[in-house]
C-alpha positions, 0 to 999 in steps of 0.5 A: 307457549301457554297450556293451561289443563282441566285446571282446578284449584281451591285453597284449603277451606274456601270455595274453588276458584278454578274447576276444569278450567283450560286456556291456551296462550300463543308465543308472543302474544300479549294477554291481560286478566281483569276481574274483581278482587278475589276472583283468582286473577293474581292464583291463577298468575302464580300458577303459571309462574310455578309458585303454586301447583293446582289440585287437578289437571296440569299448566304448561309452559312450552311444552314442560309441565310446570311443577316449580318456578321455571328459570326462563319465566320473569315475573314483575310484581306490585311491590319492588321488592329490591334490596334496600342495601343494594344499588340500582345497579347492584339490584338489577344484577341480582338474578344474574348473580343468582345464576353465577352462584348456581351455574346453569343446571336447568333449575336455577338458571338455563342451561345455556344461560351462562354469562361472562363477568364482563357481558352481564354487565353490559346486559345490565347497563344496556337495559338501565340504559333503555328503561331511562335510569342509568345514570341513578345506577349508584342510588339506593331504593331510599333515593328513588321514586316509586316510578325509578324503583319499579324501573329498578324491579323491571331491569332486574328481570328483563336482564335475565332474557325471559321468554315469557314475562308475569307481571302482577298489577305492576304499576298500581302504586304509582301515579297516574302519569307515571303508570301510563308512562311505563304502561307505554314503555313495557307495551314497546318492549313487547312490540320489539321483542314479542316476549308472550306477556301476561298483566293481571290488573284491575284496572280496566284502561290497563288491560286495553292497553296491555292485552292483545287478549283479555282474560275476564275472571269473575266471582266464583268458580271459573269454569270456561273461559271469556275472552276478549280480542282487542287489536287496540292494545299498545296503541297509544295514538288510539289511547285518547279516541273514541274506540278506546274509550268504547273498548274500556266501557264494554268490558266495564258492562262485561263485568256487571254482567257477570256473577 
């Protein structure tokens, strides 16, 4: 799904975070990158999604050479970044109209992705619906809690029936329960559609439970690649146990290990 080629980036005037570096990321597979601040985990996040291109060497997305945002990558970041004007409703319709506006000429939205009036809508509510806020569908962002906001951000890109989801620290402003909770609710969401996801995240118990695979980054210049396997991910009757925790304290001593 994911090829990542002979990578190397710097941004102008600093040291290069990435150099000759290669990554593979199987279809349906759920990755997680961890790593210190300004290792190169959201750049490297950004690269995939298109929204920066390396100095050397290529990313691949199923096959085609990334040069640009692709129309079939969702990406979910910290901030919401819905419309303050907009309604819940209104706010996760907004790619859908995007793509209206355009049509499907493969740069905005897929070829295949036309949708008739009445089936966006029902996209839309279906996945109100499933994430829990339908019936705040007339409320503006002002009248939402941080948790219905990014409800509000992940609806808005879940209707757009991505094949692959970024998602950057995307539940790192929000409380401790509620960010479980939505930990929980995008870990089904993977279990039933198997979309490839990948989380960038600092926090270490996220990335447990989001990441089949974790990607540790580290200061630096990434080079190769360290990667962890975790068969613990998305389970939350494990969340609380032994393992877990085990799982979490050795990739805390990963990273004090690393430069």
């Amino acid at each position: 799904m994911i090829e990542v080629v002979d990578l190397t980036f710097a941004y102008s005037g600093h040291e290069r975070l990435f150099e000759h570096f290669s990554l593979d990321v199987g279809q349906g597979e759920s990755w997680a990158i961890i790593g210190p601040s300004g290792c190169g985990k959201s750049t490297l996040l950004y690269l995939l999604a298109g929204l920066k291109r390396p100095s050397q060497g290529r990313v691949l997305i199923a096959g085609e050479t990334i040069t640009r945002p692709r129309p079939r990558t969702g990406l979910i970041l910290q901030d919401h970044g819905l419309l303050p004007w907009a309604t819940v409703s209104q706010n996760a319709r907004l790619g859908l109209a995007i793509r209206e506006l355009y049509g499907p000429d493969g740069r905005h939205a897929p070829v295949d992705g036309k949708l008739e009036p009445k089936d966006a809508d029902r996209q839309v509510e279906t996945w109100l619906n499933w994430l829990g806020i339908a019936e705040l569908k007339d409320k503006f962002p002002s009248q939402l809690s941080r948790g219905q906001r990014q409800r509000t951000a992940i609806a808005r890109t879940l209707v757009l029936k991505p094949d692959l989801l970024l998602m950057d620290e995307p539940f790192s402003a929000l409380d401790a329960p509620i960010r479980v909770e939505l930990q929980t609710v995008m870990a089904e969401f993977h279990r039933q559609s198997q979309l490839t996801s990948v989380t960038v995240t600092h926090d270490i118990e996220e990335a447990v439970f989001m990441g089949r695979k974790v990607l540790v980054l580290r200061h630096g210049c990434n080079r190769g690649t360290e990667i962890v396997d975790n068969d613990l991910a998305g389970r939350s009757d494990e969340r609380n146990r032994p393992a877990f925790y085990k799982r979490c304290n050795d990739l805390h001593k990963l990273l004090e290990r690393r430069p």
